[in-house]
C-alpha positions as CSV (number, residue, x, y, z in Angstrom):
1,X,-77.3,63.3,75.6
2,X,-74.3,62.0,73.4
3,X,-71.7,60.0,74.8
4,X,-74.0,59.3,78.0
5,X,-73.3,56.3,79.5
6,X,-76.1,53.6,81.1
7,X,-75.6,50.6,83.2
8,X,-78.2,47.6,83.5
9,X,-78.7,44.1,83.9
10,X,-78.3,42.3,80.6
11,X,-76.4,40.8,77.7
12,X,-72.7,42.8,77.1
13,X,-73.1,42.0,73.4
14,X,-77.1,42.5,72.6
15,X,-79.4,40.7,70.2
16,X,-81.2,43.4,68.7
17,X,-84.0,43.0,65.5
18,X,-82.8,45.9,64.3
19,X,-78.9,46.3,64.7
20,X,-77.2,46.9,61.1
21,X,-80.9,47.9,59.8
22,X,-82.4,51.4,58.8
23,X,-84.3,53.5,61.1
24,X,-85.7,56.1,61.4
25,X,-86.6,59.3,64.1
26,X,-89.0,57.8,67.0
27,X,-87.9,54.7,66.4
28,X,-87.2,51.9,69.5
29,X,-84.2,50.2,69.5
30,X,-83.8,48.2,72.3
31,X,-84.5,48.1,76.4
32,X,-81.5,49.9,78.8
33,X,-82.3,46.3,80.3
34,X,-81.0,44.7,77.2
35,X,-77.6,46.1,78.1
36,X,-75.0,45.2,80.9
37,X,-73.4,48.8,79.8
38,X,-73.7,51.2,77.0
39,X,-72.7,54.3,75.9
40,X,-75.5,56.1,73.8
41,X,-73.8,57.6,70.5
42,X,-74.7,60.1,68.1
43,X,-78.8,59.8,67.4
44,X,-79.8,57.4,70.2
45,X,-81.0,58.8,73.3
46,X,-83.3,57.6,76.1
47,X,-86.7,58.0,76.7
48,X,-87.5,56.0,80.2
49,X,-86.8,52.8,79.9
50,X,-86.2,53.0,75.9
51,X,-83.4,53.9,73.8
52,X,-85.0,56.2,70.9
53,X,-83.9,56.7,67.6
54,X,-83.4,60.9,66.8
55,X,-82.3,60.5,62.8
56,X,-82.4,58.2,59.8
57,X,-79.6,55.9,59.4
58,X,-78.3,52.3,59.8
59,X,-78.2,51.4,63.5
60,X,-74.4,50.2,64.9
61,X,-73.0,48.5,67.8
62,X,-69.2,48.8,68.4
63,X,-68.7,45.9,71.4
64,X,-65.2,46.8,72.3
65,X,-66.6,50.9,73.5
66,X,-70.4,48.9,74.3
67,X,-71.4,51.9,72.3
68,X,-74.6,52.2,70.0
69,X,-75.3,55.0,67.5
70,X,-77.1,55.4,64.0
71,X,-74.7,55.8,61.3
72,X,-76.1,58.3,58.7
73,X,-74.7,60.4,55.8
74,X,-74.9,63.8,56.6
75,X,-73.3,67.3,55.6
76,X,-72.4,68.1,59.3
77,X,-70.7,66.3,61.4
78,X,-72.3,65.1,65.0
79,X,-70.0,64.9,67.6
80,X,-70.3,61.6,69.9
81,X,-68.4,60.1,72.8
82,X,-65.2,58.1,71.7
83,X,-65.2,59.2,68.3
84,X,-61.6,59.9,67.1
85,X,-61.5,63.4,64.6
86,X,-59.1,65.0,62.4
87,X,-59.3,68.7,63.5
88,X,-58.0,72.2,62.0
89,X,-56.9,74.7,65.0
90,X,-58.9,78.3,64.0
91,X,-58.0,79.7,67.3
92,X,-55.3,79.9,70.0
93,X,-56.0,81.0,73.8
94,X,-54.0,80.9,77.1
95,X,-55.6,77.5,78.5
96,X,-57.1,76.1,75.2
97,X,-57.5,75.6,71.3
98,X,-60.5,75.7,69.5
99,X,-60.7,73.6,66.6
100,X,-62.8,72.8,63.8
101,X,-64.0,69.1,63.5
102,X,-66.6,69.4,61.3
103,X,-69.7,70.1,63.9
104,X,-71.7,73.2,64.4
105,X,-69.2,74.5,67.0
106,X,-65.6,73.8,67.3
107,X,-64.5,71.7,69.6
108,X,-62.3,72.8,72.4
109,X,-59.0,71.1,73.0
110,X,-57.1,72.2,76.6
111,X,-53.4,72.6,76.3
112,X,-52.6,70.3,78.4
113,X,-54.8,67.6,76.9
114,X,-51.2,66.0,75.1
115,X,-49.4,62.7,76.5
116,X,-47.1,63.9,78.9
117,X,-47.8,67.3,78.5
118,X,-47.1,70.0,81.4
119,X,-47.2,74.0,81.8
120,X,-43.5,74.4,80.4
121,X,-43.2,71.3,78.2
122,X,-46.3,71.1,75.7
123,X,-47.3,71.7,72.0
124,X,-47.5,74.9,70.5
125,X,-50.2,74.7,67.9
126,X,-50.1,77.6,65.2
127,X,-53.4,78.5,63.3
128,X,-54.1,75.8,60.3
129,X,-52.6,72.7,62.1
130,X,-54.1,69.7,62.0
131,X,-54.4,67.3,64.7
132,X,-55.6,63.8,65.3
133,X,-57.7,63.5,68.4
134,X,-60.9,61.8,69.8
135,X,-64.0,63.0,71.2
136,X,-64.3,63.4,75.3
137,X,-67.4,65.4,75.8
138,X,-69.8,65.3,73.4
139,X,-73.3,67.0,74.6
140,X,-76.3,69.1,73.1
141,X,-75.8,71.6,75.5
142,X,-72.1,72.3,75.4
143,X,-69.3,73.0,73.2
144,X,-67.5,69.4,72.1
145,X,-64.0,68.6,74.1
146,X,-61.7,66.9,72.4
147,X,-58.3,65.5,73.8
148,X,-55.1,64.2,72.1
149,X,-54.2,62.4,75.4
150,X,-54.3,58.1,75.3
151,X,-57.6,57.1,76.9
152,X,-57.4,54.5,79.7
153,X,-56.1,51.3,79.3
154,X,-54.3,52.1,76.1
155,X,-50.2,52.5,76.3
156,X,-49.6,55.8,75.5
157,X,-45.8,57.9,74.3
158,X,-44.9,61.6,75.2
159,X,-46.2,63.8,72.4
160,X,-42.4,64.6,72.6
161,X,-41.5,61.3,70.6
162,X,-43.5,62.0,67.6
163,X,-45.0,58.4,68.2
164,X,-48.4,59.6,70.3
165,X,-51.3,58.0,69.1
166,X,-53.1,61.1,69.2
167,X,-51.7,64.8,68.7
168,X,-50.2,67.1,65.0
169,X,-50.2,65.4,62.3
170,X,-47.4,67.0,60.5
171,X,-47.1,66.5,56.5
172,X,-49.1,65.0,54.3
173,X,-52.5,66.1,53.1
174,X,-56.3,65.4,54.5
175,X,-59.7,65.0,52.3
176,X,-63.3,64.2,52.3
177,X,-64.2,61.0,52.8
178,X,-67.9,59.7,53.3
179,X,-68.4,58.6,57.2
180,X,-69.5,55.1,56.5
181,X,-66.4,54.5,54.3
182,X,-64.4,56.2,56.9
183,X,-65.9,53.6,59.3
184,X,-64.5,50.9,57.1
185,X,-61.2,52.3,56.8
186,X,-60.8,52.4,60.5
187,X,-62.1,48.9,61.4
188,X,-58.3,47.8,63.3
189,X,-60.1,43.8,64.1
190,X,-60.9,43.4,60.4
191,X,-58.6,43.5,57.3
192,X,-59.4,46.1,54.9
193,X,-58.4,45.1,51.4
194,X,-57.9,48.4,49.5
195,X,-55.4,49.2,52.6
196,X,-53.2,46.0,52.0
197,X,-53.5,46.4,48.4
198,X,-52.1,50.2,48.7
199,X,-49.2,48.7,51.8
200,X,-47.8,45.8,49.4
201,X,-47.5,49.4,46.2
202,X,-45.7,51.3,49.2
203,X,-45.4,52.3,52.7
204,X,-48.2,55.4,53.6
205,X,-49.1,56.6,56.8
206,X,-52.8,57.7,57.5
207,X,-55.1,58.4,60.2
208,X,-59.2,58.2,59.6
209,X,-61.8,60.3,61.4
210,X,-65.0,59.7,62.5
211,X,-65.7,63.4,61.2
212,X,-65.5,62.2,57.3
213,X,-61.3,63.4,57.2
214,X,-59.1,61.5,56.2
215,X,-54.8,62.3,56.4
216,X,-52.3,60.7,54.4
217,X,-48.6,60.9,54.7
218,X,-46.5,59.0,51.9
219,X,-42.6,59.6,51.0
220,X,-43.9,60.0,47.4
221,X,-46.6,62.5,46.7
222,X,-47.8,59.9,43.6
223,X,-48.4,57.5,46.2
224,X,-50.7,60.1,48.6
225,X,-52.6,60.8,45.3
226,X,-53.2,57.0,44.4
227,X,-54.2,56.1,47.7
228,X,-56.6,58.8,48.1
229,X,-58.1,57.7,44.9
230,X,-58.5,54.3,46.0
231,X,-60.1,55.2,49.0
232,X,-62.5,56.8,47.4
233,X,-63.2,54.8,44.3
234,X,-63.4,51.5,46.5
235,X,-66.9,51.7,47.7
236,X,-67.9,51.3,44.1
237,X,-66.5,48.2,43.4
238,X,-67.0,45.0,44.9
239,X,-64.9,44.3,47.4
240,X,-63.3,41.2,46.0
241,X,-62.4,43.6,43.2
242,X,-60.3,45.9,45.4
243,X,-57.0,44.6,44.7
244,X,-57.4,45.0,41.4
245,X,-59.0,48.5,41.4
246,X,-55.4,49.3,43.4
247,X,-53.6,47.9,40.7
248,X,-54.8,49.0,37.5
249,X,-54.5,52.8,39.9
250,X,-51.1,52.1,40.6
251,X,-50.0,50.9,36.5
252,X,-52.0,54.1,35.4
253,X,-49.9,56.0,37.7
254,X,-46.8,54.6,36.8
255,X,-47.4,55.2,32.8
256,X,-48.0,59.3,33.3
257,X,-44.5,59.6,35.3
């Protein structure tokens, strides 16, 4: 199961062969021993006492959530535990919205699942909106759940403020992005440095999915458009050259005005 959690005597932070290396369906990966906790992601599960590989991709370890998965490119989106998803509403019902995320169901988001959200005070989401919200049930068996409610242990502001971390995002525009770039762009421990190369041309607002969508709000629609650009063009270049590729964007952009 996605998102399943397992507890067992062993490292926090494990030294496996084969973490950040391909592999490939039937795979092992590692012991639940190896593991003082660990949340099994998208194409892991666990066969006894062995975590198995289910798909081809690059194994991953995010220490913060102790959670491992196998990254992989892929037309559909898998839903996993903790992953955080930019969603379209396609349906509206008394108790819940269902939205699209990019899986092979839509995901169901109660209406109550908001920061400070109750019965009489609480979003009203029309048809087409877009939200920002992460992952809370993710199994083979059942329909994802998604919430736009703070998870434990992170400070969390009415969706009334407009300053949720979760919830509508309002404005701007959302695109494709590849899923391993989008885990890039949402590293928050590491500096990304086609993002401060696109803050120091001007300020943007954006939120990234694990779900390969990416939103961007800028005051100046020149500056969504070169950012998007960017975002996508970076992989290509070295990442030493990223500054650069941001620059010669933003002088291009600046001639055609």
């Amino acid at each position: 199961k996605m998102g399943t959690t397992l507890a067992a005597d062993g490292p926090c932070a494990p030294n496996l062969p084969v973490l950040d290396c391909p592999v490939f369906p039937g795979d092992a990966l590692a012991k639940v021993g190896d593991f003082e906790r660990v949340v099994l992601g998208s194409g892991v599960v666990r066969e006894g006492d062995v975590l198995v590989s289910t798909r081809v991709g690059i194994l991953r370890w995010d220490a913060e959530m102790a959670r491992l998965w196998v990254q992989t490119e892929q037309r559909r989106y898998v839903a996993a535990q903790g992953d955080h998803v930019i969603g379209v509403v396609v349906g509206t019902h008394a108790d819940e919205y269902r939205v699209d995320i990019g899986s092979a169901a839509a995901a169901m988001l109660p209406v109550l699942s908001f920061d400070g959200a109750t019965k009489r005070n609480r979003p009203h989401l029309a048809g087409g909106a877009l939200v920002y919200a992460r992952v809370v049930v993710a199994n083979k068996d059942m329909d994802p759940e998604i919430s736009c409610a703070a998870p434990p242990g992170v400070s969390s502001k009415d969706w009334v403020t407009g300053e949720s971390l979760f919830g509508e995002l309002q404005g701007g525009h959302t695109f494709s992005c590849p899923a391993s770039l989008c885990a890039v762009l949402a590293l928050e421990d590491e500096e990304c440095p086609v993002l401060e190369a696109l803050s120091q041309v001007s300020p943007f607002e954006m939120a990234v999915g694990n779900n390969g969508r990416v939103w961007i709000n800028a005051r100046e629609p020149s500056m969504a458009i070169l950012a998007q650009q960017a975002m996508l063009l970076c992989h290509t270049y070295p990442v030493h050259d990223h500054a650069r590729l941001v620059h010669e964007l933003a002088t291009a952009c600046r001639s055609d005005r």
